[in-house]
MARMIFI-750313 format. One line per 3 residues: number of its first residue (from 1); their letters; for each residue x negated, y, z of C-alpha. Coordinates in steps of 0.1 Angstrom, whole numbers. Example, Ala and Ser with C-alpha at 12.3 -4.5 7.8 and 13.67 -1.06 7.14 Angstrom:
residues 2
1	as	-123:-45:78 ~ -137:-11:71
This chain:
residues 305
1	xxx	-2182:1089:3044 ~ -2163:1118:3027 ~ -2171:1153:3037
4	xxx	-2136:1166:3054 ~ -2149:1195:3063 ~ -2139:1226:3037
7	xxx	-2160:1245:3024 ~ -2153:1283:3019 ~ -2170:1305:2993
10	xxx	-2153:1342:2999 ~ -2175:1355:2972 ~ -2191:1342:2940
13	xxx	-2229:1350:2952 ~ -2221:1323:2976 ~ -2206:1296:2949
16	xxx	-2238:1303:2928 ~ -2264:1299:2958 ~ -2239:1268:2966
19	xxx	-2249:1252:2932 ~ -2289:1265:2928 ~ -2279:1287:2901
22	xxx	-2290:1327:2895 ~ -2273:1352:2914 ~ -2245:1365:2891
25	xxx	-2253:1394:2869 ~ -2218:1410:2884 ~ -2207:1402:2916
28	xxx	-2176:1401:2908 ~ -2177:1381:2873 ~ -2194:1352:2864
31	xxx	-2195:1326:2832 ~ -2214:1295:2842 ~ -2229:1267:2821
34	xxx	-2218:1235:2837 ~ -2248:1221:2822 ~ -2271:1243:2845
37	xxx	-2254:1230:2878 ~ -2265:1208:2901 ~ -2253:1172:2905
40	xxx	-2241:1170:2944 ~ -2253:1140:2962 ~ -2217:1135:2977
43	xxx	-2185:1113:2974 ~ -2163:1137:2984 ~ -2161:1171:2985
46	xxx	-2132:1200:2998 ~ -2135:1235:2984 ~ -2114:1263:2992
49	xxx	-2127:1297:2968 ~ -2117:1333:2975 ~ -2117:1339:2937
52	xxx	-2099:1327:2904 ~ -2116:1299:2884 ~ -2109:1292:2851
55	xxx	-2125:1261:2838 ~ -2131:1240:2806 ~ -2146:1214:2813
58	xxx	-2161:1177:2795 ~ -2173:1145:2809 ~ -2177:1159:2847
61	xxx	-2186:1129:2869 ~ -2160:1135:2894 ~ -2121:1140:2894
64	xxx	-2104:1169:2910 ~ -2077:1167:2935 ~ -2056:1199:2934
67	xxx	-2019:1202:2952 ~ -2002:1167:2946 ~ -2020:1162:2914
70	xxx	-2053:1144:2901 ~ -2074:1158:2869 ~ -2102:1145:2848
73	xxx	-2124:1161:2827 ~ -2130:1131:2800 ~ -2115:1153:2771
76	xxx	-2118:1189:2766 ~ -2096:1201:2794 ~ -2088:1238:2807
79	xxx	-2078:1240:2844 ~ -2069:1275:2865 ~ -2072:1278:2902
82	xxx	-2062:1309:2922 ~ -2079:1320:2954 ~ -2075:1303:2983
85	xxx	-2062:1277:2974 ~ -2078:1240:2987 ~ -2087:1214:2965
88	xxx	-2115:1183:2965 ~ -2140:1165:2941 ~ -2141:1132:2940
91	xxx	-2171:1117:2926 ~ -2180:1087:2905 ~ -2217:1077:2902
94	xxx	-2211:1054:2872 ~ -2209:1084:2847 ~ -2241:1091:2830
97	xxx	-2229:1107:2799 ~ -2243:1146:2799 ~ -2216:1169:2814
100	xxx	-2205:1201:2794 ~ -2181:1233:2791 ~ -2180:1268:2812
103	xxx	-2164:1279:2844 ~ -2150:1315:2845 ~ -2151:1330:2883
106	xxx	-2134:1363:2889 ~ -2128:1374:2922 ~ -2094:1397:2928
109	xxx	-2112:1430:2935 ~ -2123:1430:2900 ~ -2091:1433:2890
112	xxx	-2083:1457:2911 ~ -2062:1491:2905 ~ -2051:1472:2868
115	xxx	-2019:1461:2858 ~ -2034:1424:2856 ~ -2041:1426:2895
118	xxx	-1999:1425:2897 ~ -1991:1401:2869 ~ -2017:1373:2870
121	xxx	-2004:1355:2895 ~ -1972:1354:2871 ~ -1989:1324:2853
124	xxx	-1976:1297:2862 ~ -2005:1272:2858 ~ -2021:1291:2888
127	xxx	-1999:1273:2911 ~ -2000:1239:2928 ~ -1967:1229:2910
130	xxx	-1990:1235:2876 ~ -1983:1192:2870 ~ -2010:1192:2845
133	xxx	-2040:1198:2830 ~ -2045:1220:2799 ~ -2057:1200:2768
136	xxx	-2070:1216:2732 ~ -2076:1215:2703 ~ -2107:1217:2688
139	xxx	-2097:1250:2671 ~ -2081:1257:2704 ~ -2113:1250:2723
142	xxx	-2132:1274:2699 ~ -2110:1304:2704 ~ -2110:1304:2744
145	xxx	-2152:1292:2740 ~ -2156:1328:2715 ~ -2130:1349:2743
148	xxx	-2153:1337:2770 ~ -2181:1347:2748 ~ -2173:1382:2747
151	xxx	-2165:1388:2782 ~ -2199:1373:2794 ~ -2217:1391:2765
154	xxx	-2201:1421:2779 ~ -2210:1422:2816 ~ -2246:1409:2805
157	xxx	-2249:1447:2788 ~ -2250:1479:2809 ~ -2220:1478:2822
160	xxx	-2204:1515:2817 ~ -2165:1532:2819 ~ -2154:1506:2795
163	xxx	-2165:1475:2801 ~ -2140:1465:2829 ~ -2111:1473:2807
166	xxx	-2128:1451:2779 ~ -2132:1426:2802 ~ -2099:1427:2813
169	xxx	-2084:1429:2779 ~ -2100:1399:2774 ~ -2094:1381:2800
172	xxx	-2054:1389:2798 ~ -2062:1375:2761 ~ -2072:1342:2774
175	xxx	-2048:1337:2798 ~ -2019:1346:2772 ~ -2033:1321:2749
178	xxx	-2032:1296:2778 ~ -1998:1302:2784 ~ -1992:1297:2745
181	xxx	-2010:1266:2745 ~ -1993:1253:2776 ~ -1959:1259:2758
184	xxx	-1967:1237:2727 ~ -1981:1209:2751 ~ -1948:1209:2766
187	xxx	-1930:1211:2737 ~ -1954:1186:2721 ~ -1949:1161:2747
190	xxx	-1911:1165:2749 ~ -1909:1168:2785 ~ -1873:1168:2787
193	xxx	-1855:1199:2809 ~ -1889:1213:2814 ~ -1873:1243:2819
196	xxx	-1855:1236:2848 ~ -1885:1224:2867 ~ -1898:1270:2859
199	xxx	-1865:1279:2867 ~ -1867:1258:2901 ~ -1902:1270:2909
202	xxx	-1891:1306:2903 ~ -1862:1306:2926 ~ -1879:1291:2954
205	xxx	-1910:1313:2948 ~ -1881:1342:2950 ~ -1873:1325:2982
208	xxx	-1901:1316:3001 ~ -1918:1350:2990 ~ -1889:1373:3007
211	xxx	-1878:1383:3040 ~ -1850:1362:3034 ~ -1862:1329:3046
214	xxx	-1867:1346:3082 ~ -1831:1356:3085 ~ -1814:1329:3066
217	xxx	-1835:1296:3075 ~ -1842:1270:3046 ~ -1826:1269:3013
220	xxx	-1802:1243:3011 ~ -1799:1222:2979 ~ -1766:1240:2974
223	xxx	-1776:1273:2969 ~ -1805:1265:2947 ~ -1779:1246:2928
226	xxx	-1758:1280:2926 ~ -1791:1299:2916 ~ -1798:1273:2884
229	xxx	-1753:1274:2877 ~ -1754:1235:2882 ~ -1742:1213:2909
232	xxx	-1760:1199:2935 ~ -1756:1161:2922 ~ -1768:1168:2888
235	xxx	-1802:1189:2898 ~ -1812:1159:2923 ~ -1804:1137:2897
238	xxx	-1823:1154:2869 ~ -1852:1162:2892 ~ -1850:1123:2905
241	xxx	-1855:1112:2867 ~ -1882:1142:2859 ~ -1903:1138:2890
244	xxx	-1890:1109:2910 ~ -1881:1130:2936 ~ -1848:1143:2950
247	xxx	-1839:1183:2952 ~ -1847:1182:2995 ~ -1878:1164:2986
250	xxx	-1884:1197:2963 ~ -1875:1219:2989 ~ -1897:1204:3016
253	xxx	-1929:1202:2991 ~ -1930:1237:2983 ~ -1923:1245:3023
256	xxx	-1952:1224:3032 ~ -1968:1244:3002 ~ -1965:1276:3015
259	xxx	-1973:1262:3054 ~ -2006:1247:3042 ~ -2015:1280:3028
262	xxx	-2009:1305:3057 ~ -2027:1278:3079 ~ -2060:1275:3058
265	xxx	-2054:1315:3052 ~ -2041:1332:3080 ~ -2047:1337:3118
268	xxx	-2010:1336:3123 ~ -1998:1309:3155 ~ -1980:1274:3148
271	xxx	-1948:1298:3165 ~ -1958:1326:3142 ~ -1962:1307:3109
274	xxx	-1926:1283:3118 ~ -1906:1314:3122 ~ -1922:1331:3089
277	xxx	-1914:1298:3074 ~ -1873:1299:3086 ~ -1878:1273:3113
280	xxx	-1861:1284:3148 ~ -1881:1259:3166 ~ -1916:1252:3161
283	xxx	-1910:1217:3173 ~ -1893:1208:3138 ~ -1916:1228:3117
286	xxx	-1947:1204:3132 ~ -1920:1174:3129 ~ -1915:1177:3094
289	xxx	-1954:1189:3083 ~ -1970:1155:3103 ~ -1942:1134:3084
292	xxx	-1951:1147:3055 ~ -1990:1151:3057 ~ -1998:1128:3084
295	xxx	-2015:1155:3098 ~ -2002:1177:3128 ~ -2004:1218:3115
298	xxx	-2032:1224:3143 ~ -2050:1190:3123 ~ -2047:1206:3093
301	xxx	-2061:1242:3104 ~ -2089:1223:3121 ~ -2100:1209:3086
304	xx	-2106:1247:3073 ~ -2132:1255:3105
């Protein structure tokens, strides 16, 4: 039977104890050898971490599940997750080739009082509409395996005044790189109008992340049309071809995006999180998440304890 229970680790200490590893040098920063982790004795697993992860990862015996999308690990693959955020393993026993690669854990009060603490959650990979993976080069590999390197070598030292700001250097370092490397993949793979899947994602972050939504309800397909200078006909047809879905389907996706995370994060009512979410009614709100997750919104809080 799978585990549908979620599992919350609010600080790395906990993720470490969680995999019988060493408590972390820094409580707040931690490189870990995949290799020195435990195998869990489970099919499936749910995970919800109140810290970013940055992995790269090779030959894990088990897939990950993360927003709509399914990774795996054969190849040299990078993958970012932001806290709180909920995600699952699922495991295949038939795997005994030797797993590899690192996982970077940093929780947000590391970054705090920097400019980083502001801007990281500017990447766009951090998201659930991230559709895939990150895969290098072997000279690619390298650089991020010597970046991650030097941070770990320097919160291993004493730490003093500097090290967080080397850290941090660093870190913004990698994530820049990432964002390079997620360009060319793009560009490599000719994923054609790319840029009008960011442009969408930014205008409906724009919107979901303002007072607006309270006072003006949902977005309609025709203003998001407006906000991209296009008409409403030719984004649901280019987002039909790109994703196979329709511009309401869009809409509704990132709605039951932002409802799943005040549910698993917030104490806020069914009432409280509808009307945050534009809905006059709760009624509809719960309508529209069961039809789209099967699950009811109290169903889905239940999951997270």
């Amino acid at each position: 039977m799978p585990n549908t229970q979620p599992r919350r680790f609010k600080s790395i200490t906990e993720f470490h104890e969680f995999r019988e590893l060493p408590g972390p040098e820094h409580p707040l920063i931690s490189v870990i050898n995949v290799e020195m982790m435990n195998e869990l004795q489970v099919d499936e697993l749910h995970l919800i971490k109140d810290f970013y992860s940055i992995a790269l990862k090779r030959n894990l015996h088990y897939k990950v599940q993360y927003g709509q999308n399914r990774y795996d690990f054969d190849e040299g693959v990078m993958f970012f997750m932001a806290p709180g955020q909920p995600f699952r393993l699922i495991f295949e026993r038939n795997a005994p080739i030797k797993q590899s690669g690192w996982m970077l854990l940093v929780h947000p009060d590391f970054l705090w009082n920097t400019p980083l603490a502001g801007t990281i959650k500017q990447y766009e990979y951090f998201s659930y509409s991230a559709n895939e993976a990150l895969f290098l080069s072997e000279k690619e590999e390298g650089m991020m395996n010597g970046i991650v390197q030097n941070m770990e070598q320097e919160y291993h030292a004493n730490m003093d005044l500097f090290s967080q700001k080397v850290i941090i250097a660093q870190l913004e370092l990698l994530l820049t790189y990432a964002d390079r490397f997620y360009q060319r993949q793009f560009i490599t793979r000719k994923i054609a109008n790319h840029q009008i899947l960011v442009r969408l994602e930014n205008v409906l972050d724009t919107y979901f992340n303002s007072t607006i939504l309270t006072t003006r309800g949902l977005p309609t397909v025709g203003y998001v049309a407006e906000e991209l200078s296009m008409s409403p006909n030719y984004l649901s047809s280019v987002l039909k071809t790109l994703t196979g879905q329709n511009a309401q389907q869009h809409l509704h996706n990132k709605l039951i995006e932002k409802a799943k995370e005040k549910l698993a994060g917030s104490d806020l009512s069914i009432s409280e999180i509808a009307f945050t979410l534009g809905f006059e009614h709760s009624q509809s709100f719960s309508k529209l998440f069961k039809n789209k997750t099967e699950l009811s919104p109290l169903e889905f809080r239940d999951l997270f304890g």
